[in-house]
BALOBA-1460 file (C-alpha; in Angstrom, 3 decimals):
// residues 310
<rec num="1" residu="x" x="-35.007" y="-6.825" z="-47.379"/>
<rec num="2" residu="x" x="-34.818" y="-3.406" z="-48.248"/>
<rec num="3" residu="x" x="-32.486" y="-1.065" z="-45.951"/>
<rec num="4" residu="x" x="-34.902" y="1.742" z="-46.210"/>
<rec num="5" residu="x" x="-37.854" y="2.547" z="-43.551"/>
<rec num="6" residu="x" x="-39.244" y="5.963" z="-42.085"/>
<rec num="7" residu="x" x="-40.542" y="5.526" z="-38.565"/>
<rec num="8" residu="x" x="-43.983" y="7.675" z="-38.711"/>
<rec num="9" residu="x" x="-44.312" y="10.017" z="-36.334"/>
<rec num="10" residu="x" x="-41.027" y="8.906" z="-34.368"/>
<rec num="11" residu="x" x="-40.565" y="11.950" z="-31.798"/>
<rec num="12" residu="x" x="-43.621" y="11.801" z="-31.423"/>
<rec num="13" residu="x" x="-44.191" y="8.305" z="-30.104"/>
<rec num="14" residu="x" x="-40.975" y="8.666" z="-28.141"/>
<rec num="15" residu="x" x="-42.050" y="11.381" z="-25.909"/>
<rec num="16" residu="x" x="-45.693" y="10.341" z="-25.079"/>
<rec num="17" residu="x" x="-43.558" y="7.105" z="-23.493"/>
<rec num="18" residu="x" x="-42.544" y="9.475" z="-20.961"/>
<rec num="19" residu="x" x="-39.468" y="6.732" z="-21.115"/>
<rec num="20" residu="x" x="-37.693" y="6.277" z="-17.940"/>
<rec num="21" residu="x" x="-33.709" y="4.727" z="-18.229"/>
<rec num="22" residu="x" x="-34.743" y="2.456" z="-15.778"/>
<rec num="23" residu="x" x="-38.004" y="1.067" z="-17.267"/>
<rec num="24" residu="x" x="-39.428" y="-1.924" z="-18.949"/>
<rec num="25" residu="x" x="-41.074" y="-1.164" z="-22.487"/>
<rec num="26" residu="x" x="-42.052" y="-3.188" z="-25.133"/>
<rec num="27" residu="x" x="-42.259" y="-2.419" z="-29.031"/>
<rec num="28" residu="x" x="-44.694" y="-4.352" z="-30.690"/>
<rec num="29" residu="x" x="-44.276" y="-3.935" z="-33.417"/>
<rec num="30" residu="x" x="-41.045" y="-4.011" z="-33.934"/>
<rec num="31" residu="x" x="-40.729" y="-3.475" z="-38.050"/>
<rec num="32" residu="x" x="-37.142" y="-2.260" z="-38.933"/>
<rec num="33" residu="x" x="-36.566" y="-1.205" z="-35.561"/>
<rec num="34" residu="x" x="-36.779" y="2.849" z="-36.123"/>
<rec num="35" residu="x" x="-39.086" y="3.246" z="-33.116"/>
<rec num="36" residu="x" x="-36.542" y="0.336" z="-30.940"/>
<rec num="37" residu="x" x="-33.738" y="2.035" z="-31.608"/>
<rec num="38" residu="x" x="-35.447" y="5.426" z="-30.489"/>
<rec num="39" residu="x" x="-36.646" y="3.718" z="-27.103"/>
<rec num="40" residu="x" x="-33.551" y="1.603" z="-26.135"/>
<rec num="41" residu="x" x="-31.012" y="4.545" z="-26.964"/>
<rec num="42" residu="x" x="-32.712" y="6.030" z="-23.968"/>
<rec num="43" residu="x" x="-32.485" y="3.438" z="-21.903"/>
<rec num="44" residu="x" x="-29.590" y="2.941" z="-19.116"/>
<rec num="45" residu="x" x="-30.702" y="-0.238" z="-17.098"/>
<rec num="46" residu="x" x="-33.901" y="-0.771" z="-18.470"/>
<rec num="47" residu="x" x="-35.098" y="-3.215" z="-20.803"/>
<rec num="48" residu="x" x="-37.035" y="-3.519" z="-24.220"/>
<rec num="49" residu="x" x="-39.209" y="-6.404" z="-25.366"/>
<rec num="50" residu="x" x="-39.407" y="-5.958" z="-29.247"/>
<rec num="51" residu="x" x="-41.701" y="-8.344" z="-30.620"/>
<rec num="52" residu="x" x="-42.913" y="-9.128" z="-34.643"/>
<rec num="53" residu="x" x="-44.572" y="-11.651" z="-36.427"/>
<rec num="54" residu="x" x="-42.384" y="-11.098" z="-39.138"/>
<rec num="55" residu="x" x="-39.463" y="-13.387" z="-38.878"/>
<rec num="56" residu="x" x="-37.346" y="-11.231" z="-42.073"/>
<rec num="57" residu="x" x="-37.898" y="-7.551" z="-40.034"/>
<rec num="58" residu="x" x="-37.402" y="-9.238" z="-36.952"/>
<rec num="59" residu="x" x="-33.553" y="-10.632" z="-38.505"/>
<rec num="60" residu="x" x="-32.789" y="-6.894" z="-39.758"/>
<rec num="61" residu="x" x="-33.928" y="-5.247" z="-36.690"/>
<rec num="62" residu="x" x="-31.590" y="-7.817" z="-34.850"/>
<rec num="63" residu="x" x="-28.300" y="-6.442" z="-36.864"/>
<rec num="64" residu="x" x="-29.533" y="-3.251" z="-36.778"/>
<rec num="65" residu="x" x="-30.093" y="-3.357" z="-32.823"/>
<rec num="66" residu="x" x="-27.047" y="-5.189" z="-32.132"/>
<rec num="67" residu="x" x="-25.229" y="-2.124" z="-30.353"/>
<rec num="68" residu="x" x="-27.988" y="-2.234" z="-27.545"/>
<rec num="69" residu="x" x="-28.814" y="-5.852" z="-27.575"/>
<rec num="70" residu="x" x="-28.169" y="-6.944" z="-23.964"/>
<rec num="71" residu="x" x="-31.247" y="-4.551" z="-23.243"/>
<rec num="72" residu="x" x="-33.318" y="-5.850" z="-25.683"/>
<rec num="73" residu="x" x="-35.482" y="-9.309" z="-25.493"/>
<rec num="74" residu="x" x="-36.021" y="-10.234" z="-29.596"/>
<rec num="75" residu="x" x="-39.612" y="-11.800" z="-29.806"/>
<rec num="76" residu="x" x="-40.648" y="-13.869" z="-32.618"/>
<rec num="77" residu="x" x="-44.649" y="-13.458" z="-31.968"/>
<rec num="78" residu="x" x="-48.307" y="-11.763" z="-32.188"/>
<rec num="79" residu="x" x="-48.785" y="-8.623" z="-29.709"/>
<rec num="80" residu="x" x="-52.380" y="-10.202" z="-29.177"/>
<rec num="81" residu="x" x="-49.766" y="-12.798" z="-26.835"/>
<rec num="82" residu="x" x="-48.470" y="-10.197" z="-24.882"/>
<rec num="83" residu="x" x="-49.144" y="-11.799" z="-21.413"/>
<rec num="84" residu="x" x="-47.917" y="-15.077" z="-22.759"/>
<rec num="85" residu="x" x="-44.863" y="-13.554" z="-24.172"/>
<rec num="86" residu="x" x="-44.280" y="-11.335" z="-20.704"/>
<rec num="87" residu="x" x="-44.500" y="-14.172" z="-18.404"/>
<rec num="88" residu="x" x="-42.032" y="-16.465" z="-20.500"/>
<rec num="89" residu="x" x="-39.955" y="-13.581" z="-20.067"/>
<rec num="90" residu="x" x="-41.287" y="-13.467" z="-16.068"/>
<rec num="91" residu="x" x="-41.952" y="-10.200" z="-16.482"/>
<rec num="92" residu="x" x="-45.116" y="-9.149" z="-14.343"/>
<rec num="93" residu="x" x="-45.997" y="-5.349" z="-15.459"/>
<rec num="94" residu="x" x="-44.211" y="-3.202" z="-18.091"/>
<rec num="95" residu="x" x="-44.050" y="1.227" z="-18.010"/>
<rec num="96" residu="x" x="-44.703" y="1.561" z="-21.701"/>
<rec num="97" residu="x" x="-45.789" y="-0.207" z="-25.004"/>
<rec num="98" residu="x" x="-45.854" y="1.219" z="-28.149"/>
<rec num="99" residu="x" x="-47.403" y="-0.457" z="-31.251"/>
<rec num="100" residu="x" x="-47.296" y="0.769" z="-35.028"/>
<rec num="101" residu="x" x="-50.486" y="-0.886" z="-37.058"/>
<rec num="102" residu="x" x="-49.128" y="-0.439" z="-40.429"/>
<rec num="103" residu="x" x="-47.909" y="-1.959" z="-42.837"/>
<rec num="104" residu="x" x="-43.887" y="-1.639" z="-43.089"/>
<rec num="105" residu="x" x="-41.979" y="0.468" z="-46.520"/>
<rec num="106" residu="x" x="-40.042" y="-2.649" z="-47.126"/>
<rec num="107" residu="x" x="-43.386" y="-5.395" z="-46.911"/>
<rec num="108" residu="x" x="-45.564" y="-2.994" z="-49.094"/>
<rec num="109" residu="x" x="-42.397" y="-2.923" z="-51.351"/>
<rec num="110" residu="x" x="-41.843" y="-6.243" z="-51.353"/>
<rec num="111" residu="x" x="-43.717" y="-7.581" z="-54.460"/>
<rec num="112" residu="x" x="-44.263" y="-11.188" z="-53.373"/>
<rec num="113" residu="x" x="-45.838" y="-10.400" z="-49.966"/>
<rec num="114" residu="x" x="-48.882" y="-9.021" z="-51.642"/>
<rec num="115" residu="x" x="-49.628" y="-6.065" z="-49.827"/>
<rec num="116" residu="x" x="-49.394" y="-3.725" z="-52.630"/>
<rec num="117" residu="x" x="-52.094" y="-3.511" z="-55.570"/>
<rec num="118" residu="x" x="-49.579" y="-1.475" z="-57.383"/>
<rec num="119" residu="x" x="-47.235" y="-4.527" z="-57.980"/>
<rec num="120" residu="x" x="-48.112" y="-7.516" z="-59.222"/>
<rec num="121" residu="x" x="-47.456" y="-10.620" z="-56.775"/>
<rec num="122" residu="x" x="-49.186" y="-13.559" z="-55.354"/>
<rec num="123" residu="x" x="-51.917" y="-12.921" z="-53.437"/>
<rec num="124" residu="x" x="-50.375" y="-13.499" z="-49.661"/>
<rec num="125" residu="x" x="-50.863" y="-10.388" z="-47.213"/>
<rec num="126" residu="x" x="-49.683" y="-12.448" z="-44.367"/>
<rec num="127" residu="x" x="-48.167" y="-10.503" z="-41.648"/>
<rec num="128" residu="x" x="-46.215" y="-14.025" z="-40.683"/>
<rec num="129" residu="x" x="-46.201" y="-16.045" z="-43.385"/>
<rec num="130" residu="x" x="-46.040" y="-19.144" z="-41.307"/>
<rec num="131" residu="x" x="-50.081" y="-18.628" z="-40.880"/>
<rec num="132" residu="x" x="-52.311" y="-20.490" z="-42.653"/>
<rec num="133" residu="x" x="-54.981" y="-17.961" z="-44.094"/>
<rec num="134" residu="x" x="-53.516" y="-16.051" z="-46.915"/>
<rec num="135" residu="x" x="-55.355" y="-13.247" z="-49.160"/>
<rec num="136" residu="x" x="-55.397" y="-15.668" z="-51.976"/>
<rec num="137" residu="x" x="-58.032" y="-18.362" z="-49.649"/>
<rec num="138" residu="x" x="-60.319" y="-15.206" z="-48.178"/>
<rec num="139" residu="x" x="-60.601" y="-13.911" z="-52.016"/>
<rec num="140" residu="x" x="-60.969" y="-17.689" z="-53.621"/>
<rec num="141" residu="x" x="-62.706" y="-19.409" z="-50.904"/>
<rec num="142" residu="x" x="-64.509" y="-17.449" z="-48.954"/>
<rec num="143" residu="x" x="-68.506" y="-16.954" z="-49.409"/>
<rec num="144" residu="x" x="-70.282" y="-14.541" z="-51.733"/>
<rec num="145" residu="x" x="-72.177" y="-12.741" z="-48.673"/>
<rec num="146" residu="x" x="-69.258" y="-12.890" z="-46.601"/>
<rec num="147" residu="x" x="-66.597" y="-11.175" z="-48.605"/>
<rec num="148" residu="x" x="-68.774" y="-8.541" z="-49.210"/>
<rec num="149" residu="x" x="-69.745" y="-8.061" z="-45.402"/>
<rec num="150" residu="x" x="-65.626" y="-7.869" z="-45.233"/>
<rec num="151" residu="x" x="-65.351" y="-5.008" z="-47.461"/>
<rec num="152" residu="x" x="-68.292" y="-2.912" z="-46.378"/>
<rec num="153" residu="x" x="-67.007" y="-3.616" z="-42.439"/>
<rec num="154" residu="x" x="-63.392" y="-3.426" z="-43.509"/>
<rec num="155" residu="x" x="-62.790" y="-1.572" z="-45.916"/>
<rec num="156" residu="x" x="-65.587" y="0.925" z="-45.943"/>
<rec num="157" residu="x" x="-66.408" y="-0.113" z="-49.373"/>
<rec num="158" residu="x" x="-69.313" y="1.357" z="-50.515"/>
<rec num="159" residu="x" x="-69.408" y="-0.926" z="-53.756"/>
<rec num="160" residu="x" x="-68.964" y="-4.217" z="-51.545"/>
<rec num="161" residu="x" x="-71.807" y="-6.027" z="-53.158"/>
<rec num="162" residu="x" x="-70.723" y="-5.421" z="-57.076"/>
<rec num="163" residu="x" x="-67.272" y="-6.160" z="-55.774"/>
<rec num="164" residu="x" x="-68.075" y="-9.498" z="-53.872"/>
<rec num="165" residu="x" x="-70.249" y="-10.769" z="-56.674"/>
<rec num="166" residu="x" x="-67.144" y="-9.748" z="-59.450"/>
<rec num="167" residu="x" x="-64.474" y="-11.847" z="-57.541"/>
<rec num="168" residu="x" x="-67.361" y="-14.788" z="-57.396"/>
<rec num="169" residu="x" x="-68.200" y="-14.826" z="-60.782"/>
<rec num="170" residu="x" x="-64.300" y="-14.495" z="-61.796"/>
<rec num="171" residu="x" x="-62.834" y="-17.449" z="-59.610"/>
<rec num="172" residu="x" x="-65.755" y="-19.851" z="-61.386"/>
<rec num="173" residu="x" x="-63.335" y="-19.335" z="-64.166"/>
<rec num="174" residu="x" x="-60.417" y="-19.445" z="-62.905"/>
<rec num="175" residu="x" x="-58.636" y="-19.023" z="-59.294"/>
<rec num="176" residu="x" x="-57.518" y="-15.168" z="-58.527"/>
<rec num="177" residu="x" x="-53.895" y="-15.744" z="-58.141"/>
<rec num="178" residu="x" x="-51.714" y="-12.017" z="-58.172"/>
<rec num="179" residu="x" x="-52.486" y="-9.028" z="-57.164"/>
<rec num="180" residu="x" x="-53.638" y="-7.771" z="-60.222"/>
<rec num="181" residu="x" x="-55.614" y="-9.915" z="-61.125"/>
<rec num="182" residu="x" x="-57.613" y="-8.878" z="-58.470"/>
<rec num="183" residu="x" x="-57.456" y="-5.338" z="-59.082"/>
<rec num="184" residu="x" x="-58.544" y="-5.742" z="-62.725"/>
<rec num="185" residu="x" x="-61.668" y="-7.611" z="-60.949"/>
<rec num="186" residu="x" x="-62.428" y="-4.659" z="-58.369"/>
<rec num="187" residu="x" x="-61.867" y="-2.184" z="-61.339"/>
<rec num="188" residu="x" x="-64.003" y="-3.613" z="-64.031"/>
<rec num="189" residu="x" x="-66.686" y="-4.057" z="-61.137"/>
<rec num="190" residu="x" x="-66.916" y="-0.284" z="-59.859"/>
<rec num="191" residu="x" x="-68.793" y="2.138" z="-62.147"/>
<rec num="192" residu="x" x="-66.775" y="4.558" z="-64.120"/>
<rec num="193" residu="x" x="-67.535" y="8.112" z="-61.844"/>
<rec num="194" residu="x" x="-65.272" y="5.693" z="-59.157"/>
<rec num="195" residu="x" x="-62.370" y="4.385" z="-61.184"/>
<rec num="196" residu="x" x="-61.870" y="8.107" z="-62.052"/>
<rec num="197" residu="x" x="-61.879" y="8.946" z="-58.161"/>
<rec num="198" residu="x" x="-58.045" y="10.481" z="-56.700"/>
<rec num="199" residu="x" x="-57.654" y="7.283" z="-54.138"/>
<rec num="200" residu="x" x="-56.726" y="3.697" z="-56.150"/>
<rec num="201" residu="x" x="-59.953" y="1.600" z="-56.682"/>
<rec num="202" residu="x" x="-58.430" y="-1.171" z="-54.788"/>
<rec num="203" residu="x" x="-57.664" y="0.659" z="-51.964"/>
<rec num="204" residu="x" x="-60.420" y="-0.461" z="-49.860"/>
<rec num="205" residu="x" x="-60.658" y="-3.339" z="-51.142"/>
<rec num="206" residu="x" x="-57.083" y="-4.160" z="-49.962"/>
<rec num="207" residu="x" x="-57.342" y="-3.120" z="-46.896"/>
<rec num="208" residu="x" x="-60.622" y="-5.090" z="-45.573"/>
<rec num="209" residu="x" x="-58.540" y="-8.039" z="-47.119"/>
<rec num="210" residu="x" x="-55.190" y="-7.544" z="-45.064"/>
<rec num="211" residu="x" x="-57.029" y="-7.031" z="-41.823"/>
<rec num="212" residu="x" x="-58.774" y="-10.065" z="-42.221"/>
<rec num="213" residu="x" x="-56.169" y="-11.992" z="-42.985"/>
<rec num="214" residu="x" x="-54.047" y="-10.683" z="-40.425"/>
<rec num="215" residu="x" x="-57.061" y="-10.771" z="-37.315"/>
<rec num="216" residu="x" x="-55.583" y="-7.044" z="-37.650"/>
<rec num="217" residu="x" x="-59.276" y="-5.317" z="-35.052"/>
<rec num="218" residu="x" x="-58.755" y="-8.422" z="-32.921"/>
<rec num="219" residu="x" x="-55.687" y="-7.979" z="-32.127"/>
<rec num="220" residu="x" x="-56.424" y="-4.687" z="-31.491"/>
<rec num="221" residu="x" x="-59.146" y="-5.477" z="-29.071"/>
<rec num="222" residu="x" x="-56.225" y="-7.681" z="-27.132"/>
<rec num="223" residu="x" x="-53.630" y="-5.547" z="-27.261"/>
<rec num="224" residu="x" x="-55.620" y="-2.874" z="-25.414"/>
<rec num="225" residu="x" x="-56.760" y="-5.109" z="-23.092"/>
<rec num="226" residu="x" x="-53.010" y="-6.477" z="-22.450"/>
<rec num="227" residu="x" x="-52.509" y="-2.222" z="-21.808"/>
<rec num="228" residu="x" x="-55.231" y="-1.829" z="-19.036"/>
<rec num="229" residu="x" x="-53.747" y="-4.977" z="-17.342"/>
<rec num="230" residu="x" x="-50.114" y="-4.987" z="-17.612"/>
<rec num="231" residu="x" x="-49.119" y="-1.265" z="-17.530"/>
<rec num="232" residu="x" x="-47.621" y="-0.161" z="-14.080"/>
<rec num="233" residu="x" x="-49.433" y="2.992" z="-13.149"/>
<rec num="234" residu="x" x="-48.401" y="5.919" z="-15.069"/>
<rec num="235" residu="x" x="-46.897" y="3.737" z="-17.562"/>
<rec num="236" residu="x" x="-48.575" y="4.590" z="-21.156"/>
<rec num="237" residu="x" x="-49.662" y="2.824" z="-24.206"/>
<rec num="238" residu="x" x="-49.340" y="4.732" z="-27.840"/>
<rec num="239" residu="x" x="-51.038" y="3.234" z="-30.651"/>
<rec num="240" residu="x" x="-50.461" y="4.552" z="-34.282"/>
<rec num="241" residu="x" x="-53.337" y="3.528" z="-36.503"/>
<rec num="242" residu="x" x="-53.771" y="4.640" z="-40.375"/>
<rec num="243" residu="x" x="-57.501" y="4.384" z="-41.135"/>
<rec num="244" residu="x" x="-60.211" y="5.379" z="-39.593"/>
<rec num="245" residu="x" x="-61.521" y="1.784" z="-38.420"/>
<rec num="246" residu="x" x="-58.719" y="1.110" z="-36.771"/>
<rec num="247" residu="x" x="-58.696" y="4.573" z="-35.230"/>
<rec num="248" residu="x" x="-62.344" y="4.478" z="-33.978"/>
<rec num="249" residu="x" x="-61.704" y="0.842" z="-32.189"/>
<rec num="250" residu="x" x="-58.680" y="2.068" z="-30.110"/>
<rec num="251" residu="x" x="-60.196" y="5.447" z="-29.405"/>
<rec num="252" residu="x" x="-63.480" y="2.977" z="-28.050"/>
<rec num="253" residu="x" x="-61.686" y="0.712" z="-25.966"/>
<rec num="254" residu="x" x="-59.736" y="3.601" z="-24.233"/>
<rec num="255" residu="x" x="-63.141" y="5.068" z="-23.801"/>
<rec num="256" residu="x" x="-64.606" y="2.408" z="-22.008"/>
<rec num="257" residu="x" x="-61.372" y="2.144" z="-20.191"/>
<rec num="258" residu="x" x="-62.217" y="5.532" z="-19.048"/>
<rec num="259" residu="x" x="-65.380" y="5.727" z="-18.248"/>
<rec num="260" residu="x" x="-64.965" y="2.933" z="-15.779"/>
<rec num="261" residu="x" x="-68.664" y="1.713" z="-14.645"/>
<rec num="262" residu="x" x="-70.653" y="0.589" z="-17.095"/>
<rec num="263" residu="x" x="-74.062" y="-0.209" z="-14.689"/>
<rec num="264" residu="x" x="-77.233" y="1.475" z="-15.647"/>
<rec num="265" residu="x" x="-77.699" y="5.150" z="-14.224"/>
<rec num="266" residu="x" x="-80.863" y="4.507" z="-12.781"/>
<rec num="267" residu="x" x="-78.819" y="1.123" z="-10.187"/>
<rec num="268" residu="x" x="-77.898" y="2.603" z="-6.654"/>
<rec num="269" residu="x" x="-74.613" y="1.068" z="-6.739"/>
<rec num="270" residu="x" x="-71.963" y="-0.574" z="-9.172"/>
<rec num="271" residu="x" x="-72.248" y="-4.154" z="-9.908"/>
<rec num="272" residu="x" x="-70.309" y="-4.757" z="-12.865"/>
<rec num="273" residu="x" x="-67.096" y="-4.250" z="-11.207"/>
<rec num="274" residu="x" x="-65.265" y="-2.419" z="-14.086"/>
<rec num="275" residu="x" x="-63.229" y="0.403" z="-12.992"/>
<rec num="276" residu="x" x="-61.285" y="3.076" z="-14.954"/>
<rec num="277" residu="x" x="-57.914" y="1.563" z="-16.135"/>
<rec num="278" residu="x" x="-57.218" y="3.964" z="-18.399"/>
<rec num="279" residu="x" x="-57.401" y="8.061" z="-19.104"/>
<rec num="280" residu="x" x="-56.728" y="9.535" z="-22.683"/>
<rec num="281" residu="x" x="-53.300" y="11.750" z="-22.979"/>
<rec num="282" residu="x" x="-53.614" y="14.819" z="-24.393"/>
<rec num="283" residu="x" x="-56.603" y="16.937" z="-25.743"/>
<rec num="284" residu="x" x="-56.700" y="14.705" z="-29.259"/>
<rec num="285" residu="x" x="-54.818" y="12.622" z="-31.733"/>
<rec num="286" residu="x" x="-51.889" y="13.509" z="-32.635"/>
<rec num="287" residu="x" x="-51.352" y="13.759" z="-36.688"/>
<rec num="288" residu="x" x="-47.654" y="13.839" z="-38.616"/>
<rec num="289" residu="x" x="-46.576" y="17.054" z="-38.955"/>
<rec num="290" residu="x" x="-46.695" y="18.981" z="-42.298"/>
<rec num="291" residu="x" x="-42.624" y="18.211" z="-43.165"/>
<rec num="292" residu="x" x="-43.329" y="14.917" z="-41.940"/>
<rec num="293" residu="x" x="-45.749" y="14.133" z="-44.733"/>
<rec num="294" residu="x" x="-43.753" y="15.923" z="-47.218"/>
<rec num="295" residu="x" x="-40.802" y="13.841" z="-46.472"/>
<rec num="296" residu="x" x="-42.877" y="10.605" z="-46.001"/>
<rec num="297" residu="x" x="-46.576" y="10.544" z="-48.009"/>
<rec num="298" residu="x" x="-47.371" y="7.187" z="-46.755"/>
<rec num="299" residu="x" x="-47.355" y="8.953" z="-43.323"/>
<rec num="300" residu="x" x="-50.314" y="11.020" z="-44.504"/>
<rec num="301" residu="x" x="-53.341" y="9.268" z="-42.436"/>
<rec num="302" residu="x" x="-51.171" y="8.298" z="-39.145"/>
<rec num="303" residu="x" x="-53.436" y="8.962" z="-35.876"/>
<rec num="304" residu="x" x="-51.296" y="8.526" z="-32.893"/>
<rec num="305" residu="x" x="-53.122" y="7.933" z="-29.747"/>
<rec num="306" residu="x" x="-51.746" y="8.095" z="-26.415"/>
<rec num="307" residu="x" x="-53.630" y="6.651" z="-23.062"/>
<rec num="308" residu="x" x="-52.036" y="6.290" z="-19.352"/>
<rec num="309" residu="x" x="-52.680" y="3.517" z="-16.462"/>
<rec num="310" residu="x" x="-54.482" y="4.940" z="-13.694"/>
């Protein structure tokens, strides 16, 4: 695996912790570790859960993290399991939890992952490639009408339909092994104003694939969930997303974390019970910096949001 990663917006994440030496915090998303080794080097008696589903960055971040490991629990496991994960480690309530939603240097670099429509590969996109669904069964097996409800939900896609009905009429032929195989498909299916746009024609595309494969808004959903119940009041949750959709559903749930009651206006009193969990840090998003960017372009549409147990 490639030794090289940049940790987006590292200080950043860091300091809306508000990390105490003494505190439990878990990473997870571990990756290469950038964001670990920020949080543990802080530490004095506290303790780090790092967690991945990625069992190759989970090895590296091990050697990388060995200087600090007897403060460090190594997970081999899905975020969305955070409870499960926290009581096998009986650990009730945590002060911070940070999670990073995209996709690592070294696995977009990696040609046979399949992340990347700029190499070709086989079609994978598995986060842990010990799952079952891959990119190469959503694109090749998958309905007509659903794939293109994927990319229009997904990825934004506003040629979903021409798209969807490309990749049908191309597997009849043949099965859409590599990666570029299925960007010639998405390509040749677009009109010609759109393969001449700035962004990569596959970039949507690609991206409404890897979240589904992945369960990527799910998990979301969970892990937010796992933040109203499991943070010790104060403790804080940050969340770096890179695309709007993910943005909008963790800027929702801490929303309706918020708000707390969700009755009616016109009931007299509260009877659904929900009560704010959690409050939004800081006025907005925070955004990488100008040098940031310039040092690290793939840092360019990083949203960090911050939220704090009540």
């Amino acid at each position: 695996m490639s030794d090289y990663h940049y940790s987006v917006m590292l200080n950043e994440c860091v300091d809306a912790l508000n990390i105490r030496p003494d505190g439990v915090y878990v990473d997870g998303t571990l990756g290469m570790g950038g964001h670990s080794e920020a949080i543990v080097r802080r530490l004095d008696t506290g303790q780090l859960v790092a967690i991945d589903r990625d069992e190759r960055a989970l090895a590296y971040a091990k050697q990388r993290l060995a200087p600090w490991a007897e403060r460090i629990r190594f997970v081999h496991g899905n975020f969305r399991e955070l409870k499960l994960i926290l009581r096998d480690l009986q650990m009730e309530r945590v002060d911070g939890m940070l999670f990073d939603l995209g996709v690592s240097s070294p696995q977009l670099d990696n040609p046979e992952r399949g992340f990347s429509y700029m190499a070709d590969a086989p079609l994978d996109m598995r986060m842990d490639t010990g799952e079952d669904l891959s990119a190469w069964f959503v694109v090749n097996k998958w309905p007509e009408e659903r794939l293109k409800k994927l990319l229009w939900d997904y990825g934004e896609e506003r040629y979903a339909p021409r798209i969807a009905a490309a990749i049908a009429q191309r597997r009849k032929e043949s099965p859409i092994d590599t990666t570029f195989e299925l960007v010639e498909v998405i390509r040749n299916a677009m009109p010609a104003k759109a393969r001449r746009e700035k962004q990569h024609p596959a970039k949507r595309s690609f991206q409404a694939i890897r979240i589904a494969v992945n369960d990527e808004l799910g998990a979301i959903g969970e892990l937010m969930e796992s933040a109203a119940e499991l943070l010790n009041p104060g403790g804080r949750v940050a969340v770096i997303c890179f695309h709007s959709l993910e943005s909008r559903v963790v800027k929702n749930a801490i929303a309706r974390r918020e708000n707390g009651c969700t009755c009616p206006p016109e009931f007299p009193v509260c009877v659904c019970g929900f009560r704010q969990t959690l409050k939004t840090v800081g006025r907005k998003a925070l955004t990488p910096t100008a040098s940031e960017i310039a040092e690290n372009p793939r840092s360019r549409s990083a949203v960090l949001r911050v939220a704090e147990r009540v």
